[in-house]
C-alpha positions as CSV (number, residue, x, y, z in Angstrom):
1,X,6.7,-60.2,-4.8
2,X,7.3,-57.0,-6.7
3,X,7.5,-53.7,-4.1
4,X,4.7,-50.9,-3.8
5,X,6.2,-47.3,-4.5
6,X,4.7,-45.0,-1.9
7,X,3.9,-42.1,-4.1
8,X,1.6,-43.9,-6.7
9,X,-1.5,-45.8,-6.5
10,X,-2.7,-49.2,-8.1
11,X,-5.6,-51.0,-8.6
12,X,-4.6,-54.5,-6.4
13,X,-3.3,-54.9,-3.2
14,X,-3.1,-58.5,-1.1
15,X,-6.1,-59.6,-4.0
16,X,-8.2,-56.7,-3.7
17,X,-9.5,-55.5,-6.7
18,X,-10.9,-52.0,-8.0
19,X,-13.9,-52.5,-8.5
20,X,-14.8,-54.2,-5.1
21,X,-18.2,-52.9,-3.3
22,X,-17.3,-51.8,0.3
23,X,-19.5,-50.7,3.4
24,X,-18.2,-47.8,5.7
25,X,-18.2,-49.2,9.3
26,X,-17.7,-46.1,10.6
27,X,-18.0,-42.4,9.8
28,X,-15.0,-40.7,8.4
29,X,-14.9,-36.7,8.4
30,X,-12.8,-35.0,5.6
31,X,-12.4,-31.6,4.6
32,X,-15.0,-32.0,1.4
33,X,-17.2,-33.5,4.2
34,X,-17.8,-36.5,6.3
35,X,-18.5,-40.1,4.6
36,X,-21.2,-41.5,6.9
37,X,-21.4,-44.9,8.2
38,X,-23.5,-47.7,6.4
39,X,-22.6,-46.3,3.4
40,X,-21.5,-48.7,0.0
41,X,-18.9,-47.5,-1.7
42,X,-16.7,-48.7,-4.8
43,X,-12.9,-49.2,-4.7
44,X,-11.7,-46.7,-7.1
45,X,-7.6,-47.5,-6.3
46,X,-5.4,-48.0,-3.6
47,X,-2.7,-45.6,-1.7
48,X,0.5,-46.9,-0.5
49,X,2.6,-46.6,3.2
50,X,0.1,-46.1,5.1
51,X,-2.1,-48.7,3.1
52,X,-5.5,-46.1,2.2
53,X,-8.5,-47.0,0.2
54,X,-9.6,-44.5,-2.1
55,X,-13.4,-44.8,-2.7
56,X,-15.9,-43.8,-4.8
57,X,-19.9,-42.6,-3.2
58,X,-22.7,-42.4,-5.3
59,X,-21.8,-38.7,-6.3
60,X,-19.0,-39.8,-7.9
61,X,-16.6,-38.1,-5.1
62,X,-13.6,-39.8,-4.1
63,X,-12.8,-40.5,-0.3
64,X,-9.3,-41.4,1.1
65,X,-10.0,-43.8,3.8
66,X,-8.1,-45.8,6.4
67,X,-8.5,-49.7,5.5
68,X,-9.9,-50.3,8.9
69,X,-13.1,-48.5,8.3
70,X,-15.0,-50.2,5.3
71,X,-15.6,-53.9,5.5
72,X,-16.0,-55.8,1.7
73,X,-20.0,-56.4,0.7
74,X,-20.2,-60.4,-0.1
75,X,-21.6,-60.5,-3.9
């Protein structure tokens, strides 16, 4: 199994895809705002060490979250 590097991002992790449809669990305040709970989101790539989804809202902004917060929406 090829190594992550911390510093860059990539589109699969542990087969997660981009592209997956997620649903916040929880609220998570940033400094651009605060990503409420229920919310679906779209995997836009995925941060290394700690492990971080980066997701994109309806808007179009991108939110760095903590895995543990979104579960995946069955299609």
């Amino acid at each position: 199994m090829a190594t992550r590097e911390f510093h860059k991002v990539s589109d699969e992790c542990a087969g997660v895809n981009a592209g997956i449809k997620f649903k916040t669990i929880k609220a998570h305040r940033k400094v651009q705002g605060t990503l409420n709970e229920g919310v679906e989101v779209v995997l836009d790539s995925i941060a290394h060490f700690p492990t971080r989804y980066r997701l994109k809202d309806d808007e179009g902004r991108i939110w760095t979250v903590p895995i543990h917060l979104v579960t995946p929406i069955a299609e």
